[in-house]
C-alpha positions in Angstrom: 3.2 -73.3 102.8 5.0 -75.9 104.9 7.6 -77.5 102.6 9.3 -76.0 99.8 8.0 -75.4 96.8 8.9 -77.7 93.6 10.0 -76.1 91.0 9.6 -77.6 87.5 11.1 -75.6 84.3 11.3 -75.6 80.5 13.1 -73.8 78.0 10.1 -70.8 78.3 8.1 -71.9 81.3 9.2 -72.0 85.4 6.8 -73.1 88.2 7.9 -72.2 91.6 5.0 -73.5 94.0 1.7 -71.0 93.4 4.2 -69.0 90.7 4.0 -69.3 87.0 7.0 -67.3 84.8 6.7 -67.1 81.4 9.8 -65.9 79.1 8.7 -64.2 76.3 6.5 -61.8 74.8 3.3 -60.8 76.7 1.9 -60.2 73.4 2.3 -63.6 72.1 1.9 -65.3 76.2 -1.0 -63.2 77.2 -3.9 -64.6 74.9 -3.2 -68.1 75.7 -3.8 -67.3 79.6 -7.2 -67.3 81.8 -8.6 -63.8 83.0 -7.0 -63.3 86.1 -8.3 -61.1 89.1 -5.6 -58.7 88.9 -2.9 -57.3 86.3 -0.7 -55.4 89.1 2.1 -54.0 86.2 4.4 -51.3 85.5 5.2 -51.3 81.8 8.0 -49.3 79.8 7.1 -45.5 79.8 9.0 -44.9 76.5 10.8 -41.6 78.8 13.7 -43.6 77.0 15.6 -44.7 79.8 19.2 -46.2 79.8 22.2 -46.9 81.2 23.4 -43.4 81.4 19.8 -41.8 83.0 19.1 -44.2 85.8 21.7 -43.0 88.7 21.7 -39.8 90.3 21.2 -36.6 88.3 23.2 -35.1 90.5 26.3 -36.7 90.4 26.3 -37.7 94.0 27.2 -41.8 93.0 28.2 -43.7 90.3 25.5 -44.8 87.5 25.2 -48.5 88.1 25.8 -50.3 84.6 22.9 -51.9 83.3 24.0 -53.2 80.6 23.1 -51.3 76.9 19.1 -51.6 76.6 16.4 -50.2 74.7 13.1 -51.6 75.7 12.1 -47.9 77.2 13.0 -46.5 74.1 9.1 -46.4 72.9 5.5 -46.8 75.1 3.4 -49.7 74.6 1.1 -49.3 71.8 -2.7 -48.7 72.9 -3.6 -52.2 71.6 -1.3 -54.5 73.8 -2.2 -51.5 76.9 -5.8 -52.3 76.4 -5.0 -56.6 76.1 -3.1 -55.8 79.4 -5.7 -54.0 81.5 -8.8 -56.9 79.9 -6.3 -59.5 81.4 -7.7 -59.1 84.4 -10.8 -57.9 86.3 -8.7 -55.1 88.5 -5.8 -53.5 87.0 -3.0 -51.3 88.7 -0.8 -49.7 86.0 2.3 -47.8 86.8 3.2 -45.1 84.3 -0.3 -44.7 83.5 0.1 -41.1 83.3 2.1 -41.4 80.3 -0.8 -43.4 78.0 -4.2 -42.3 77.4 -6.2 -43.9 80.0 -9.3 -43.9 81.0 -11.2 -41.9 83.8 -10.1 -43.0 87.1 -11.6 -42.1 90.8 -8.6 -44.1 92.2 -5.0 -43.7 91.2 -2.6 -45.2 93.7 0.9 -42.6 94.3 3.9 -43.7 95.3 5.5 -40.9 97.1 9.2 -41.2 97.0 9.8 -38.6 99.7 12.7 -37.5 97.0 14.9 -34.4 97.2 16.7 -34.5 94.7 16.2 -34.3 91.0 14.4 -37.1 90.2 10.6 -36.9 90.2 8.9 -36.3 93.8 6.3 -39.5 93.1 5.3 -42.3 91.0 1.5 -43.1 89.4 -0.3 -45.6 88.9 -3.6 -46.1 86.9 -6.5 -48.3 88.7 -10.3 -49.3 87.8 -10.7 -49.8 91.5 -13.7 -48.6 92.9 -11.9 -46.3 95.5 -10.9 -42.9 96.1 -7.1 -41.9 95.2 -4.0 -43.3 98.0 -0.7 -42.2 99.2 2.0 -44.4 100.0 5.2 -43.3 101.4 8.4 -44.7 101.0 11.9 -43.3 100.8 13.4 -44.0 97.7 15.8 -40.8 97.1 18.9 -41.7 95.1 21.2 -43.8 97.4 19.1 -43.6 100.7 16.1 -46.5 100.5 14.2 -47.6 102.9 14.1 -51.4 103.5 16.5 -52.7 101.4 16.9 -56.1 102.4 18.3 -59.4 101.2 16.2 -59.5 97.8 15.1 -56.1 97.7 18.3 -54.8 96.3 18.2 -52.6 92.9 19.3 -55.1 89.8 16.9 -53.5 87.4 16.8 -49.9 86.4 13.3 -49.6 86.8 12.8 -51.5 89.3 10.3 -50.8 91.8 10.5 -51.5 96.0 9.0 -54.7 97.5 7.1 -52.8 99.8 5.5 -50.8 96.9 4.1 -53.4 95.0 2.9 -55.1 98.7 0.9 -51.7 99.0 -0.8 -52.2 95.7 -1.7 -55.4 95.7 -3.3 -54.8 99.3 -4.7 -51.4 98.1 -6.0 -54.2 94.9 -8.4 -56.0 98.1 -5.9 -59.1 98.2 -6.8 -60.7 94.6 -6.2 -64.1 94.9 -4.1 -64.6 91.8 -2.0 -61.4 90.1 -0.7 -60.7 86.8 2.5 -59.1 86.0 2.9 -59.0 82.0 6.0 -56.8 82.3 8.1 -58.5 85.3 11.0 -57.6 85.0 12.8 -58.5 87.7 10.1 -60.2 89.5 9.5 -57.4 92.3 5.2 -58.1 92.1 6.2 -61.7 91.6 8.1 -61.3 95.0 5.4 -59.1 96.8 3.0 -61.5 95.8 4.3 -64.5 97.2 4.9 -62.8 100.5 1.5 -61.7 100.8 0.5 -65.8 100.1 -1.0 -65.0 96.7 -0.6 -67.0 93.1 1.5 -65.3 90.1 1.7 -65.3 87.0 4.5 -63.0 85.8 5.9 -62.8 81.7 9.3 -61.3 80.8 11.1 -60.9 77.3 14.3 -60.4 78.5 16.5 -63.5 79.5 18.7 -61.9 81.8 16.0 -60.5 83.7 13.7 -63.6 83.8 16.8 -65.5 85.1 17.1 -63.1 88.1 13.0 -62.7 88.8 13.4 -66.8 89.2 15.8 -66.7 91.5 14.2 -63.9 93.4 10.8 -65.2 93.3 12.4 -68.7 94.3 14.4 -67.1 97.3 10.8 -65.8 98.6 9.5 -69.2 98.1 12.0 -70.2 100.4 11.3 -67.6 103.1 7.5 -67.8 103.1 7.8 -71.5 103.6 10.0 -71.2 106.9 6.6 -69.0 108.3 3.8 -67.7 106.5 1.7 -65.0 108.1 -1.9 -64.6 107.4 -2.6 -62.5 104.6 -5.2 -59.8 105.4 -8.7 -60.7 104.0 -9.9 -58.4 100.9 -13.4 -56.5 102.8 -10.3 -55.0 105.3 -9.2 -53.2 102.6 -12.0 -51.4 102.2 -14.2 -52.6 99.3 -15.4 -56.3 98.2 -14.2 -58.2 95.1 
């Protein structure tokens, strides 16, 4: 990418260069979309999450205010998970622990490398044809690891950069990615760096607004150097 990429927006729709962000409802956006070669997502868990449960357990720093939400007050129901995970022809699903999925031989795990209360690792469900991998990454309460410019926390779920890098790599380097649940545009961000297309959905205004801005920022920064992106056989199986 050698110039910067045009943006063009409606009321519902941004294009930043090779990403499309959709506000709205993934249930409503999703069947108007092509198949995509992978929906890299990590949807609400229904663990009911809020303003009050997302800082330390502990007490050791103040719960950042989120704002009043209730989005993780339910899962998604087993319909819309299955539309997800058809969307495209890999899928990497965070919280799949939590739904009814089916047999896997590769789960990708986040290992936080936590001390505290919180949970010692995150999961996520695949249909890659792989064995089961560990990532480590420091993410225990205050003390993250690479938490640069763009990287930091504005959403209470949200997940590190370099996490969703891993698992789009660990996904052989699809050339165009899916994120029905964006949030704040973290995959959306991950995917740009790694010189892939997007497609990311979000419901929530507040949070499209700053996965646009994100997404845009990494626009920016890929198009002062772009490194090569690794090709997919190096990651160990062929698309």
């Amino acid at each position: 990418m050698s110039e910067m990429a045009e943006i063009v927006r409606s009321s519902t729709k941004v294009a930043i260069g090779d990403a499309v962000l959709y506000l709205g409802d993934c249930r409503d956006i999703l069947p108007t979309l092509p198949r995509v070669d992978a929906v890299i997502t990590d949807p609400p868990y229904g663990i009911g999450e809020n303003s009050k449960k997302v800082g330390s357990r502990q007490n050791a720093a103040a719960v950042t205010d989120y704002g009043v939400f209730n989005w993780d007050k339910d899962p998604i129901d087993h319909d819309l998970l299955q539309a997800v995970i058809a969307a495209g022809k890999h899928a990497v699903v965070f919280g799949g622990n939590y739904y009814p999925m089916p047999a896997a031989s590769c789960w990708l795990i986040w290992d936080k490398q936590n001390t505290g209360d919180f949970a010692d690792c995150e999961l996520a469900w695949t249909n890659l044809p792989k064995a089961v991998r560990i990532f480590r990454h420091l993410w225990n309460g205050m003390i993250r690891a690479g938490e640069e410019k763009g990287q930091q926390r504005v959403h209470p779920t949200q997940k590190p950069i370099a996490v969703m890098q891993w698992c789009i790599e660990q996904a052989g380097m699809p050339e165009t990615i899916l994120d029905p649940f964006m949030g704040s545009g973290t995959t959306g961000v991950a995917a740009v760096r790694l010189g892939r297309k997007f497609i990311g959905i979000e419901r929530e205004p507040k949070y499209f607004e700053i996965a646009v801005r994100r997404i845009e920022d990494a626009q920016r920064q890929e198009s002062l150097f772009e490194p090569e992106a690794p090709k997919a056989e190096q990651m160990g199986f062929e698309l």
